[in-house]
Residue, then its C-alpha position, 0 to 999 in steps of 0.5 A: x500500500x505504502x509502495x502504491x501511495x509513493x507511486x501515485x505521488x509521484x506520478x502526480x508530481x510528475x503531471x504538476x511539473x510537466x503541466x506547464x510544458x504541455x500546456x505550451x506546446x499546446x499553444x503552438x501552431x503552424x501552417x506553411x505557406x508555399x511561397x514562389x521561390x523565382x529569383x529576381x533578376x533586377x540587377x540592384x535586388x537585396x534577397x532576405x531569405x527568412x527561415x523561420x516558423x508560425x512566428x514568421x509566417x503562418x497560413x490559414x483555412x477556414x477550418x483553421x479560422x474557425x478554431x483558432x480566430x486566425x483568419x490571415x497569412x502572415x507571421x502570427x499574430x501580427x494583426x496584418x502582413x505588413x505589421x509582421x517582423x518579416x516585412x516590418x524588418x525589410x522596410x527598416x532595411x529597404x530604409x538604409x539601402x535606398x540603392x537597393x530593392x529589398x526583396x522578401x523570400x520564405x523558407x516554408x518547406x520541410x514539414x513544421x518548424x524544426x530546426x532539422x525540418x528546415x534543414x532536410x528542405x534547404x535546397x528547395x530555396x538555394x535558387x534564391x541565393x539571398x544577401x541575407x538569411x534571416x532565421x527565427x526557429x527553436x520553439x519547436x526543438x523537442x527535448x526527447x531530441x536532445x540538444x546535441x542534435x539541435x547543435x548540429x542542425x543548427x550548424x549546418x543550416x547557418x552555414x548551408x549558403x557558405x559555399x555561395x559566392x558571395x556567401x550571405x549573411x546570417x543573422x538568427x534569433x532565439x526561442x519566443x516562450x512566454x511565461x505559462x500561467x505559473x508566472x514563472x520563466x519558461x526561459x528556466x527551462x527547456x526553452x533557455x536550454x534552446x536558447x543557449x545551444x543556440x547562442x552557442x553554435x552561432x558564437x563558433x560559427x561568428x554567427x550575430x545572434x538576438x534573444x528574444x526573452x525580453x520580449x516574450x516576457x514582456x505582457x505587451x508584446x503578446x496576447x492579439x487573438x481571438x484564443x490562446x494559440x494565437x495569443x502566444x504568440x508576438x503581437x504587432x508590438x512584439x513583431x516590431x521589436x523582433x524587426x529592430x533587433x534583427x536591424x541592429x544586429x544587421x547594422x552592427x554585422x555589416x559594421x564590423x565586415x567594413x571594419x574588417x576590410 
């Protein structure tokens, strides 16, 4: 009796501590959107070739609009598509490159928003051969797949365009993970374990890497939506903060490169 007691005691603890991990993963959408992928041939172009997740782009159907309230493509849940990170970021840098006609590509291949499920579709968008990768990924790396795998995922894909002359610039960002209802950090777990890996492998590879906690944390940069999935994620205040730190960390790369010279 006693051995049945300490079994259900634990399998209780278990459910308590794992309940707000499930909770969140439950939050978590995505529907990709197959973009046309054809090169332009404007001889002054600037290719952004973002790579990301729902938080980047996310589709919708009418079934999806009936349960969710998303009714929209774009990255979610920005209230429109210009008031997403992806195009309010072009617009920053269509702003300091006045010369230039900063043109807007998607990596929406490879199933959902893995790190190695972009990764295994990468040569579908080689053709773009971007100036820029922008990458926004890591809200759906699992923790049964262990970090070492992300690690290396995330080592092939920032340098998958190395062997392109030129070779773009990369620029990639962490985790968004808000609080669950405990209040408490989402980044003192898993989602920091991400976030460091990340930083990690992009510190070795001279890669400009941006977190986002401070946003996710902030109460004014999420909660847009008609349900809980939606409301996870950024609103049009948390886009617009990812798009500034993308710029800055874009400004500060291509300061450096000139210093480098």
């Amino acid at each position: 009796m006693a051995d049945a007691r300490r079994m259900a005691a634990l399998v209780v603890a278990c459910v308590l501590s794992c309940a707000p991990a499930i909770a969140q993963e439950a939050l978590k959408s995505q529907m990709d959107v197959p973009k046309p992928l054809e090169k332009s041939d404007a001889p002054n172009a600037f290719r952004v070739l973002f790579i990301g997740d729902s938080i980047t782009l996310h589709g919708t159907s009418a079934k999806l609009a009936a349960k969710l309230g998303w009714d929209h493509v774009a990255g979610m849940a920005a209230s429109g598509e210009a008031r997403d990170y992806a195009h309010v970021f072009s617009g920053l840098l269509q702003g300091a490159l006045p010369d230039r006609s900063v043109e807007l590509y998607f990596h929406t291949y490879g199933g959902s928003g893995t790190v190695a499920q972009r990764l295994s579709a990468i040569d579908v968008v080689r053709p773009v051969e971007p100036h820029l990768v922008v990458i926004q990924l890591g809200e759906h790396e699992k923790d049964r797949s262990g970090l070492d795998k992300l690690r290396a995922d995330l080592a092939a894909l920032v340098t998958t365009f190395n062997a392109q002359n030129p070779p773009p610039s990369v620029i990639c960002a962490g985790p968004w993970s808000p609080p669950p209802a405990s209040g408490k950090s989402s980044y003192d777990g898993w989602a920091g374990e991400v976030e460091t890996a990340m930083r990690e492998v992009c510190a070795q590879k001279n890669i400009p890497f941006i977190s986002v906690r401070n946003l996710a944390e902030d109460p004014a940069c999420s909660g847009w939506g008609k349900s809980d999935g939606v409301k996870w994620h950024p609103n049009d205040k948390g886009h617009e903060g990812y798009a500034r730190k993308y710029f800055t960390a874009w400004q500060l790369h291509q300061a450096n490169i000139i210093n480098d010279k």
